[in-house]
Jmol script that loads the backbone (N, CA, C; Angstrom):
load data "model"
ATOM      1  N   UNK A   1      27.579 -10.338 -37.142  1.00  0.00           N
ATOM      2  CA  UNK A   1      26.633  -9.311 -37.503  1.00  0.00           C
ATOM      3  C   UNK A   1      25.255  -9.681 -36.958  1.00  0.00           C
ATOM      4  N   UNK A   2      24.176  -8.837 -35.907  1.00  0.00           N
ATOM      5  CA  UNK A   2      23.125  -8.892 -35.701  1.00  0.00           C
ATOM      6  C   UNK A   2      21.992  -8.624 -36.666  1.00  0.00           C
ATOM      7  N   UNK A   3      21.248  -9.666 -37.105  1.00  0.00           N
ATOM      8  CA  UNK A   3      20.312  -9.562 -37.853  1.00  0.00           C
ATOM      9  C   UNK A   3      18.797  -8.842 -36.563  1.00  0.00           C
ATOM     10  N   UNK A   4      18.073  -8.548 -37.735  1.00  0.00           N
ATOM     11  CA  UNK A   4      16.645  -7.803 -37.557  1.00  0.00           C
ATOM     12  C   UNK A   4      15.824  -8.403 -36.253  1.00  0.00           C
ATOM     13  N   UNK A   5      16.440 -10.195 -36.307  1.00  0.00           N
ATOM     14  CA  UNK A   5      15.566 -10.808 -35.655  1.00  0.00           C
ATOM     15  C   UNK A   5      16.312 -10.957 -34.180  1.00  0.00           C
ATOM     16  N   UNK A   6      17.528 -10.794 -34.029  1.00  0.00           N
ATOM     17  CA  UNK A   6      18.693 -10.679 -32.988  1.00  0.00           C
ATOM     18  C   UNK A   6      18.364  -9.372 -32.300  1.00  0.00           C
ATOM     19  N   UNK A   7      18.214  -8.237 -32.980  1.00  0.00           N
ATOM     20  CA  UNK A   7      17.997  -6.852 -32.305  1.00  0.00           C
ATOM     21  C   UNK A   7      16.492  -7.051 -32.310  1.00  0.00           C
ATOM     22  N   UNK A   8      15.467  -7.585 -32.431  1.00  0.00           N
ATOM     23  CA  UNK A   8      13.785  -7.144 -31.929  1.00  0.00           C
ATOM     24  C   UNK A   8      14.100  -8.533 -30.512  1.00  0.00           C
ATOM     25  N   UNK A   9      15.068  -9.363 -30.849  1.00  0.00           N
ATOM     26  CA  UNK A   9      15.161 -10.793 -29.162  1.00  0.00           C
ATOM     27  C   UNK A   9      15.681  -9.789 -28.303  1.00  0.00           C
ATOM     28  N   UNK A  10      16.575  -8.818 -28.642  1.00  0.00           N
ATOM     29  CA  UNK A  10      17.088  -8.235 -27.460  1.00  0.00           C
ATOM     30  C   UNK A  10      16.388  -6.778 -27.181  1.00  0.00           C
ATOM     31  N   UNK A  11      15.562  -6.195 -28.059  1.00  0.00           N
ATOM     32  CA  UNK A  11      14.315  -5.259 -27.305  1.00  0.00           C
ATOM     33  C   UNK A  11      13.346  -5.940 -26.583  1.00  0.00           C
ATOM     34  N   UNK A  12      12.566  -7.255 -27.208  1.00  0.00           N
ATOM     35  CA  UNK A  12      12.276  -7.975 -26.404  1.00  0.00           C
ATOM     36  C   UNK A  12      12.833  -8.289 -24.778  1.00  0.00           C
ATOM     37  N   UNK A  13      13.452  -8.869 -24.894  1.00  0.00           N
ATOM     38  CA  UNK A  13      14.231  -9.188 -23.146  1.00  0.00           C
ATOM     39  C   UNK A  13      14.094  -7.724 -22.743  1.00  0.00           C
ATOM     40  N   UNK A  14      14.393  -6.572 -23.037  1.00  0.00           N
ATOM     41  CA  UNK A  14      14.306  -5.626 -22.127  1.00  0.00           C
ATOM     42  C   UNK A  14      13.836  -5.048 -22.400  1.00  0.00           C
ATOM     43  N   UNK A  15      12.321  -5.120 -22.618  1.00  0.00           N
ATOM     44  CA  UNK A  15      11.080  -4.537 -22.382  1.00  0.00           C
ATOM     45  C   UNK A  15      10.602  -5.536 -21.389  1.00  0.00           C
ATOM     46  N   UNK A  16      10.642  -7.301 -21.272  1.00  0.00           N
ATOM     47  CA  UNK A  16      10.521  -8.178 -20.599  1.00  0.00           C
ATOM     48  C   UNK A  16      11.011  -7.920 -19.225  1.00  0.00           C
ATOM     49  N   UNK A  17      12.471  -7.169 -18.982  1.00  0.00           N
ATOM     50  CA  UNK A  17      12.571  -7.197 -17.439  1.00  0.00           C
ATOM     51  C   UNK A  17      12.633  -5.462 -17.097  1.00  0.00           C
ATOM     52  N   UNK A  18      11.856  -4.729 -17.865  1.00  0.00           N
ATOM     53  CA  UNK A  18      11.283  -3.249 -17.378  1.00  0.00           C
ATOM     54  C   UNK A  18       9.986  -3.010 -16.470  1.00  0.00           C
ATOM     55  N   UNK A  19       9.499  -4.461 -16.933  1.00  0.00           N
ATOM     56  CA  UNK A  19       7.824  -4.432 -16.274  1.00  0.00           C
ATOM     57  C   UNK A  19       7.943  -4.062 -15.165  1.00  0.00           C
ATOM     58  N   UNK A  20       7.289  -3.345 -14.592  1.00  0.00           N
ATOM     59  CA  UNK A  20       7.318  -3.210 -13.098  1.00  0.00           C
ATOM     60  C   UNK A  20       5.764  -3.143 -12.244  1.00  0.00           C
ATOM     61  N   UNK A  21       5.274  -3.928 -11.823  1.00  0.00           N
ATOM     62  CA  UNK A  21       4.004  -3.881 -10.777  1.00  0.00           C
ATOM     63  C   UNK A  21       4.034  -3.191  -9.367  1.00  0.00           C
ATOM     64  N   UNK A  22       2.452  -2.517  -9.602  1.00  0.00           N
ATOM     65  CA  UNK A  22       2.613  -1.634  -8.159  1.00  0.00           C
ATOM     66  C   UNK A  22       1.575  -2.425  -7.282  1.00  0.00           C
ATOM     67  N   UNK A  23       1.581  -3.516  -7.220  1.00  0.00           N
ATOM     68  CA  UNK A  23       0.432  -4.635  -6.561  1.00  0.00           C
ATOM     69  C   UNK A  23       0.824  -4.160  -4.860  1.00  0.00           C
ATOM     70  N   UNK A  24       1.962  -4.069  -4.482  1.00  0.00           N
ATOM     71  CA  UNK A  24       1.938  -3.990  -2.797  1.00  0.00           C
ATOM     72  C   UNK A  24       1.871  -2.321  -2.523  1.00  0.00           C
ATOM     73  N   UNK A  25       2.771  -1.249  -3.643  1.00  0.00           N
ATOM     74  CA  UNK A  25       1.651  -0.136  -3.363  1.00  0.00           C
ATOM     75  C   UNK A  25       0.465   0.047  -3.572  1.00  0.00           C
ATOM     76  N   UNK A  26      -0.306  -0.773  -4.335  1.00  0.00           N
ATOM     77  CA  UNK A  26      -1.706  -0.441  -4.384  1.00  0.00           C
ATOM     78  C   UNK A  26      -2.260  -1.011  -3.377  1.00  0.00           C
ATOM     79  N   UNK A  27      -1.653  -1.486  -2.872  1.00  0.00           N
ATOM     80  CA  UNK A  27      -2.450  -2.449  -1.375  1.00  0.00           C
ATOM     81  C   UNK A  27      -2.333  -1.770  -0.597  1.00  0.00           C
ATOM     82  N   UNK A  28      -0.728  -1.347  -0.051  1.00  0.00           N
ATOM     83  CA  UNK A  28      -0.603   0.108   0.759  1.00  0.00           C
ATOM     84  C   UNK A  28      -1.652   1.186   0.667  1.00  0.00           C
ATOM     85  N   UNK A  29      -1.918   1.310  -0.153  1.00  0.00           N
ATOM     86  CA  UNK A  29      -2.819   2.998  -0.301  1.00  0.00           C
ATOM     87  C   UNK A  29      -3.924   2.737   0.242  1.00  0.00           C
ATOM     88  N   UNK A  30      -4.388   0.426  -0.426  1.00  0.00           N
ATOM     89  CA  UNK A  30      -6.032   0.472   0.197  1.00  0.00           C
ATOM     90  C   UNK A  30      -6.102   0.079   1.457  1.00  0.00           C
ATOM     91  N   UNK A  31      -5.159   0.002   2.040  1.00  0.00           N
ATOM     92  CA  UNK A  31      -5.110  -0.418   3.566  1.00  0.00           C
ATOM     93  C   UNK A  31      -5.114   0.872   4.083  1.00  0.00           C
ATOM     94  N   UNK A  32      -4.507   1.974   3.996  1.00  0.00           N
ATOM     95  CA  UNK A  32      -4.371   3.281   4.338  1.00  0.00           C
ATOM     96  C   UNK A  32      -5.729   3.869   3.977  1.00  0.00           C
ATOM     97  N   UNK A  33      -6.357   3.801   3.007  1.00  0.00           N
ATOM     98  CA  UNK A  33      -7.476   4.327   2.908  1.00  0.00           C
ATOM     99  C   UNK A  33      -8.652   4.068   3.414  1.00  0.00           C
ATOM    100  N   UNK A  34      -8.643   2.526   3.734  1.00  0.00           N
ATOM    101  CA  UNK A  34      -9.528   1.690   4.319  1.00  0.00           C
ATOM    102  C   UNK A  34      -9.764   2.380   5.845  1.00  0.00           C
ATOM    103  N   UNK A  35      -8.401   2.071   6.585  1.00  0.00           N
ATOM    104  CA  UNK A  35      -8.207   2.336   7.962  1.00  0.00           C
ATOM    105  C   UNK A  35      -8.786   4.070   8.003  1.00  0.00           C
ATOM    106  N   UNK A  36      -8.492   4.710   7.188  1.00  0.00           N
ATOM    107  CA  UNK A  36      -8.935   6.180   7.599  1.00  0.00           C
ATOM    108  C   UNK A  36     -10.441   6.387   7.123  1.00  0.00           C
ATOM    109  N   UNK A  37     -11.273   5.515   6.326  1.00  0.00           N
ATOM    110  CA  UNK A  37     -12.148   5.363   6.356  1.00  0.00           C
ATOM    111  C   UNK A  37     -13.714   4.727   7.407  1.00  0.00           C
ATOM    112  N   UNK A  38     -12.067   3.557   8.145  1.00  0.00           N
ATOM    113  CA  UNK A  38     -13.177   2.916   8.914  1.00  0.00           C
ATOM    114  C   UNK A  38     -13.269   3.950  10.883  1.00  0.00           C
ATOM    115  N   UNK A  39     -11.689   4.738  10.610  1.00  0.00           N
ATOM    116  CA  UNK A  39     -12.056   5.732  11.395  1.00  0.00           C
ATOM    117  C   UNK A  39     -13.512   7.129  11.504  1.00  0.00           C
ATOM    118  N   UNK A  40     -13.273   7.368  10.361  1.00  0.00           N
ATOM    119  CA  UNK A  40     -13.998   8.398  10.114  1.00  0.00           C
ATOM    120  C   UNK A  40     -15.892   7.952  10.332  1.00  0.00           C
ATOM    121  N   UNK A  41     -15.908   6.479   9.957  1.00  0.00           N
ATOM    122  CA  UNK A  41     -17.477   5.739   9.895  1.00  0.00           C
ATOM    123  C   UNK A  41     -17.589   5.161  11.451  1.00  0.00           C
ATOM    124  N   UNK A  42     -16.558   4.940  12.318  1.00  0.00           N
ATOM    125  CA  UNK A  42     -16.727   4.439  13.590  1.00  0.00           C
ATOM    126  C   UNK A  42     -17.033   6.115  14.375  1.00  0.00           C
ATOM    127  N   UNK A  43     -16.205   7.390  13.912  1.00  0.00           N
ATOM    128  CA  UNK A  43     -16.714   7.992  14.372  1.00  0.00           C
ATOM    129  C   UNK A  43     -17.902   9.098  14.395  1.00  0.00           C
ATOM    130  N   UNK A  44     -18.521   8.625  13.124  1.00  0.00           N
ATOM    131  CA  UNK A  44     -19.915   9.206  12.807  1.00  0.00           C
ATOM    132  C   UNK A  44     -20.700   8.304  13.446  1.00  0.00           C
ATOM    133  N   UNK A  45     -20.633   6.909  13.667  1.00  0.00           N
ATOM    134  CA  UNK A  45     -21.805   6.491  13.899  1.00  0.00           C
ATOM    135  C   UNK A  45     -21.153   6.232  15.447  1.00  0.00           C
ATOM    136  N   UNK A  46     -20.336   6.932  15.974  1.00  0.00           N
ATOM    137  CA  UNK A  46     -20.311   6.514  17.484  1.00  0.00           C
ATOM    138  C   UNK A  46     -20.401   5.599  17.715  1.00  0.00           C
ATOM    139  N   UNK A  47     -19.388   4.285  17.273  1.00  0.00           N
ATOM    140  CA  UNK A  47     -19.154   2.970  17.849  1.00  0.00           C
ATOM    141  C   UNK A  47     -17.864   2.730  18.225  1.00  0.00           C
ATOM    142  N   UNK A  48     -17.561   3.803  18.091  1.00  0.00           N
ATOM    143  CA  UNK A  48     -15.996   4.259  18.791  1.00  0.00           C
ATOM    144  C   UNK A  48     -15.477   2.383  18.689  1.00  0.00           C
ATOM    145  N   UNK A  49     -15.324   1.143  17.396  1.00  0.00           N
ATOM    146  CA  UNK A  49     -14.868   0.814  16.875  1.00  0.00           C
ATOM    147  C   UNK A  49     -12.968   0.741  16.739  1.00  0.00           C
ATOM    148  N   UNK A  50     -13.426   2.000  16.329  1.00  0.00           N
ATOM    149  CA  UNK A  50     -11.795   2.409  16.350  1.00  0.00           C
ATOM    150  C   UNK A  50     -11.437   3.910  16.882  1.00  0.00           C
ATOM    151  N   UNK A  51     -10.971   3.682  17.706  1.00  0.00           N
ATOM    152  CA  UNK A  51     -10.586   4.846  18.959  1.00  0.00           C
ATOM    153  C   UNK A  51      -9.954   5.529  18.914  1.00  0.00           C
ATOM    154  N   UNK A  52      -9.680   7.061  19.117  1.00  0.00           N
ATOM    155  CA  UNK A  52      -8.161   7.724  19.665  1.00  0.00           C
ATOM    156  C   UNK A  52      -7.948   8.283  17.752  1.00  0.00           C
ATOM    157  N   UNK A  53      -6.683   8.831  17.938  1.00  0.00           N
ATOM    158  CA  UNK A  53      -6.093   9.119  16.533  1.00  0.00           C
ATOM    159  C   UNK A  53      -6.182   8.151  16.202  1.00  0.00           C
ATOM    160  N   UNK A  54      -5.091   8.181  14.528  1.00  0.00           N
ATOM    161  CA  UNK A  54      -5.140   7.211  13.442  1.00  0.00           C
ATOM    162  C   UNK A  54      -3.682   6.712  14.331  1.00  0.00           C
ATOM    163  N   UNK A  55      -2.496   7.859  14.804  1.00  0.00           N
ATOM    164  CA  UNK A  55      -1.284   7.085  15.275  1.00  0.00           C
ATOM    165  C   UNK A  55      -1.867   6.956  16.977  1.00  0.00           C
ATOM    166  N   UNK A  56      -1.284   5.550  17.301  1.00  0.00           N
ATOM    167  CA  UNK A  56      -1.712   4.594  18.391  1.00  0.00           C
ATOM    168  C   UNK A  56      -3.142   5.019  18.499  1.00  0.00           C
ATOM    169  N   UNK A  57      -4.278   4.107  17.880  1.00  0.00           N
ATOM    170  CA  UNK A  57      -5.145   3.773  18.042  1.00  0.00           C
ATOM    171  C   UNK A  57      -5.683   2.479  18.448  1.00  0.00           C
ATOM    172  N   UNK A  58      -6.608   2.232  18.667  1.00  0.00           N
ATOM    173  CA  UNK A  58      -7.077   1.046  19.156  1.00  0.00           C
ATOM    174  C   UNK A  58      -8.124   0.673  18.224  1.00  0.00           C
ATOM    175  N   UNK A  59      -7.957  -0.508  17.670  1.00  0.00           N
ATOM    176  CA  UNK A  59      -9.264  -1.140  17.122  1.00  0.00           C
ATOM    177  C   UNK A  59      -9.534  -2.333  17.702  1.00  0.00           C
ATOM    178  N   UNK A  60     -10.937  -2.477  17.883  1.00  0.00           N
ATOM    179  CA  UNK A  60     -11.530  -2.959  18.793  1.00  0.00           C
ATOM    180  C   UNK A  60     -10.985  -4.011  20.204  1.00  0.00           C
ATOM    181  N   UNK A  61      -9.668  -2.677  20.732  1.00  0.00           N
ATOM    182  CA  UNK A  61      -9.232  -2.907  21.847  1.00  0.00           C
ATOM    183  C   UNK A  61      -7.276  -3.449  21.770  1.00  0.00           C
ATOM    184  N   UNK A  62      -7.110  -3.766  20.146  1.00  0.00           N
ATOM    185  CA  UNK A  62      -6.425  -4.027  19.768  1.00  0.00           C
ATOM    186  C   UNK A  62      -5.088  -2.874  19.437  1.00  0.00           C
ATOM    187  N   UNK A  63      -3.673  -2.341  19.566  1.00  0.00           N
ATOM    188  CA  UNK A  63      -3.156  -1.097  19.501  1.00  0.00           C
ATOM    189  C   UNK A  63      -2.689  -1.153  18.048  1.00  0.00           C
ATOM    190  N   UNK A  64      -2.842   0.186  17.540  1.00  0.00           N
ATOM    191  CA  UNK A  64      -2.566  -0.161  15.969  1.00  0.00           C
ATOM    192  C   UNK A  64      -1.193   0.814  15.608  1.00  0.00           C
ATOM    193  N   UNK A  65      -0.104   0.826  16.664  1.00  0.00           N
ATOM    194  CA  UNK A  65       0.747   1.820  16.353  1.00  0.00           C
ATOM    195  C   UNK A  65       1.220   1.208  15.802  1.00  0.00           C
ATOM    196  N   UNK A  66       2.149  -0.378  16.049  1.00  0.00           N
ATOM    197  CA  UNK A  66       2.743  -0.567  14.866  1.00  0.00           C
ATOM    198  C   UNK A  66       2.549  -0.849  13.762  1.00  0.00           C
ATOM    199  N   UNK A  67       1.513  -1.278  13.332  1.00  0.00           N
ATOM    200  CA  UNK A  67       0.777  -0.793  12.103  1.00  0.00           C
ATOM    201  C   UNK A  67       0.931   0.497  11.204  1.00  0.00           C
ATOM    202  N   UNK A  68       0.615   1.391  12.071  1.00  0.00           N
ATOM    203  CA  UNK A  68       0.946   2.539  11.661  1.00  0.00           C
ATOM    204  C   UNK A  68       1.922   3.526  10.983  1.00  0.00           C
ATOM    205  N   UNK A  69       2.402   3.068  12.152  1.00  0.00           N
ATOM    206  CA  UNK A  69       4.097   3.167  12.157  1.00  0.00           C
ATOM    207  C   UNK A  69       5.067   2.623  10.675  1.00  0.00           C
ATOM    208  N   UNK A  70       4.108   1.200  10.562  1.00  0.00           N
ATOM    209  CA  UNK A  70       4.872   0.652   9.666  1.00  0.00           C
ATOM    210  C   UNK A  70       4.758   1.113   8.253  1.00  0.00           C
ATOM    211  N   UNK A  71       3.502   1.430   8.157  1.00  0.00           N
ATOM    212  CA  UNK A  71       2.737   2.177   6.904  1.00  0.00           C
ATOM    213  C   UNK A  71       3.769   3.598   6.773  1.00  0.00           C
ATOM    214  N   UNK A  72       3.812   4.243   7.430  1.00  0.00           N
ATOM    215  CA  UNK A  72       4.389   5.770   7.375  1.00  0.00           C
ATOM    216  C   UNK A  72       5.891   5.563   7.072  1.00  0.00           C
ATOM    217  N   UNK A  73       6.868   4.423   7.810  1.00  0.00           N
ATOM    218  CA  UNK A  73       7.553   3.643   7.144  1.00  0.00           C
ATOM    219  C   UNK A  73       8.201   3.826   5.589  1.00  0.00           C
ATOM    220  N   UNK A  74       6.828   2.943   5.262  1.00  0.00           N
ATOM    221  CA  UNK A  74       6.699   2.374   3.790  1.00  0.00           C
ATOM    222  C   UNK A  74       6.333   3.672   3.123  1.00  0.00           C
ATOM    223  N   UNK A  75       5.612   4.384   3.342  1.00  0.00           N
ATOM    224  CA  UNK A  75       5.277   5.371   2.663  1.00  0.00           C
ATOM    225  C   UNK A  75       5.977   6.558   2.479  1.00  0.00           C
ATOM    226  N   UNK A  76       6.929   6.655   3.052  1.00  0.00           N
ATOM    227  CA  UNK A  76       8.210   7.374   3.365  1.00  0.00           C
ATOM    228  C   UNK A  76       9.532   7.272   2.140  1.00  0.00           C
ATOM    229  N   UNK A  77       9.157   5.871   2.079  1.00  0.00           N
ATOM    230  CA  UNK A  77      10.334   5.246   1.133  1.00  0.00           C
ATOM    231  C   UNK A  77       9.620   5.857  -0.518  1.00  0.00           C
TER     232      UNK A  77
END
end "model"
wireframe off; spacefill off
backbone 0.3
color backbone group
């Protein structure tokens, strides 16, 4: 027979492995937000910084498709 203290150990444990963290989508979004931000400020202040669209762009000479790519990816899922 399960006592009071047997059934709150086993709500316990599974409330314990329900947790779920959104630490790498929240990183996703600020990397995505970042990048379309630092587009939009390279191209107000004309330091063309970061070049071309957001897909295959260049930052500072560097190609950022797969980057891109990889994000749309992830964001897909």
């Amino acid at each position: 027979r399960m006592t009071k203290a047997d059934v709150e150990a086993r709500k316990q444990h599974a409330h314990d492995h329900q947790l779920v963290t959104h630490k790498w989508r929240n990183r996703r979004w600020a990397v995505l937000i970042l990048a379309n931000l630092l587009f939009t400020l390279s191209f107000w202040l004309d330091i063309q910084m970061l070049e071309g669209a957001l897909t295959a762009s260049r930052f500072v000479g560097f190609h950022l498709i797969d980057l891109n790519s990889a994000l749309q990816v992830m964001l897909a899922h």
